[in-house]
N, C-alpha and C positions, 0 to 999 in steps of 0.2 A: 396466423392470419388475423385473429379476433386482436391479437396485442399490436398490429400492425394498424389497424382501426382505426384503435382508441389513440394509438399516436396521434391519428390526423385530427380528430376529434377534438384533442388534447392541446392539437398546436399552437395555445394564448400561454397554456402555463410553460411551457418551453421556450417559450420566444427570448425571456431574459437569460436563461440559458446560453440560448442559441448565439445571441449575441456577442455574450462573454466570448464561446468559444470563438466565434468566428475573428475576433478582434485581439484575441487574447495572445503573448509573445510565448505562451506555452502552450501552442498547438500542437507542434511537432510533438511533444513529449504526452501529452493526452490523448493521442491518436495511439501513440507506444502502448498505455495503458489500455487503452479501449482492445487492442490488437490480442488482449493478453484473453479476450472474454471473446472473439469472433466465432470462436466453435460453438458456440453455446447460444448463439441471436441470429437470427435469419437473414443476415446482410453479410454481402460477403467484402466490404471496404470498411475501413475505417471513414465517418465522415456525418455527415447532421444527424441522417437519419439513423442512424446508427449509436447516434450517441443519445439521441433521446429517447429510444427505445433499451437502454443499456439505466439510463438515469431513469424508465417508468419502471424496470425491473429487478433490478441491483441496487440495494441501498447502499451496500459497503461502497459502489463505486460512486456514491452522490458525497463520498466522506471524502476521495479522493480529487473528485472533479474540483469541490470546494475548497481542498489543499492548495491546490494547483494555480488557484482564482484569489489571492490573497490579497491582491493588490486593486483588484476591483470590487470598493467594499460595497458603492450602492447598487448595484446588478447585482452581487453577488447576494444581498440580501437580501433584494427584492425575491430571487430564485429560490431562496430557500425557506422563502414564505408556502409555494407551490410545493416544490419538491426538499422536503425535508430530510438533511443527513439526521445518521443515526447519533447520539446522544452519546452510544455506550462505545464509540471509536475515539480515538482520541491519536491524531499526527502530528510532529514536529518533526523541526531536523531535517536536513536537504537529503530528499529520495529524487533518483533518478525515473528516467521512462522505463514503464512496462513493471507497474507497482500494480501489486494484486492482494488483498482479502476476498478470503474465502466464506466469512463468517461476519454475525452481527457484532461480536464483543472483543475487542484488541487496546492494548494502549503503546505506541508505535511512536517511541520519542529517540532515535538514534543518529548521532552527531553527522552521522554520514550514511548514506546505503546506495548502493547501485544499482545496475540497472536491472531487470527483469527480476525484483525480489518479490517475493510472495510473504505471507501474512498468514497462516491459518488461525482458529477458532480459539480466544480466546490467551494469546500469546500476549507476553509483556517485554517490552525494550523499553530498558530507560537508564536511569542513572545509578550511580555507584560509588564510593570512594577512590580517590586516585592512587595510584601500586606503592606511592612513597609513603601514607600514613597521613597525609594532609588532611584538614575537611574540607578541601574543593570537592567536589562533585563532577563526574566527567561523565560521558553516553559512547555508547560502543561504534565503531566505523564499521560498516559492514561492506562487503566486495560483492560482486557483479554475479548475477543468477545463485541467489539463495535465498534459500525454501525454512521457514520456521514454522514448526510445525504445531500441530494444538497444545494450549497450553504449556507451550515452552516459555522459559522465562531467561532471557538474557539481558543483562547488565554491567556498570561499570565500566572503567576505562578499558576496553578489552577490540582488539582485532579480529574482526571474523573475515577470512577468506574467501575466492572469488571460487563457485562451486560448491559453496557447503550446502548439507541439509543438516537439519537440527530436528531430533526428532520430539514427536508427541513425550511433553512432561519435563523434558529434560530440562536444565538451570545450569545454566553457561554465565563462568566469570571468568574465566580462562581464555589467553586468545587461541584460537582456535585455523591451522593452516588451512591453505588451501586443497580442495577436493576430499574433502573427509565427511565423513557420517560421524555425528555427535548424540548420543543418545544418554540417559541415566541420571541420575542427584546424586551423588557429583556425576559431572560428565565427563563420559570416557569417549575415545574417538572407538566405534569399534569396523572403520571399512578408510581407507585413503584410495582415491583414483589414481591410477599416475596417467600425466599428462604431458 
């Protein structure tokens, strides 16, 4: 209740927020994400108020909302004057709706990822050498509902499938099928769903 308040209270430094969102052509896909955090806020839609009380209490999610808002640079930065992402996130690379961090520290640079992918504490996706010996530099594609767990580090030109979890520590440069539990340095699949 007290954080439902301070929203109303609060309601000038949200406003450029607000704005973005409401005008923004990735609404749809920021409501996915917001969807991913409902259990957890006392609102039970997706939609203003809901997002400004998600942006007064989830920074990881003010890293994402600003992902999202690329194209709106001077709202976008007006907002970020009030509501500050964290520093030690860092996004590239087209992510789909229903993108989640769990945590303040990630660097989350992957050529592709889908949709309902999660982020835990501390995880790295980024670049790699390409499989022929070139020095291109390539960033992993990642498939639809997959979990990266703390401190996992996945890299290079590699395929992650639609269903994976990747657990805590583990250093993925292998592509990795779908529906498998990947855990260890090196990583070994040790569970496949069948589906």
């Amino acid at each position: 209740m007290k954080n439902k308040l301070l929203q109303w209270i609060l309601f000038p430094v949200f406003f450029p927020a607000d704005i973005l969102y409401l005008f923004s052509r990735n609404q749809k896909t920021i409501k996915m994400d917001m969807e991913c955090l409902m259990e957890e806020i006392p609102y039970e839609k997706a939609g203003i108020l809901a997002l400004n009380y998600i942006l007064l209490i989830n920074k990881p999610f003010r890293n994402i909302f600003y992902y999202r808002m690329q194209n709106s640079f001077l709202l976008r930065n007006i907002s970020r004057i009030f509501l500050r992402p964290l520093a030690t996130i860092e996004i590239m690379g087209e992510i789909q709706g229903g993108f989640r961090i769990s945590h303040n520290y990630a660097v989350i640079h992957p050529q592709k990822a889908g949709k309902n992918f999660f982020v835990g504490h501390g995880a790295t996706i980024g670049k790699g050498t390409s499989r022929e010996g070139s020095s291109d530099y390539l960033y992993p594609v990642i498939g639809d509902n997959v979990s990266i767990f703390a401190n996992a580090v996945v890299f290079g030109n590699i395929v992650i499938g639609d269903h994976v979890k990747i657990g805590a520590g583990a250093v993925v440069n292998r592509d990795i099928p779908k529906g498998c539990t990947v855990v260890g340095n090196p990583c070994r699949i040790i569970q496949r769903e069948k589906r």
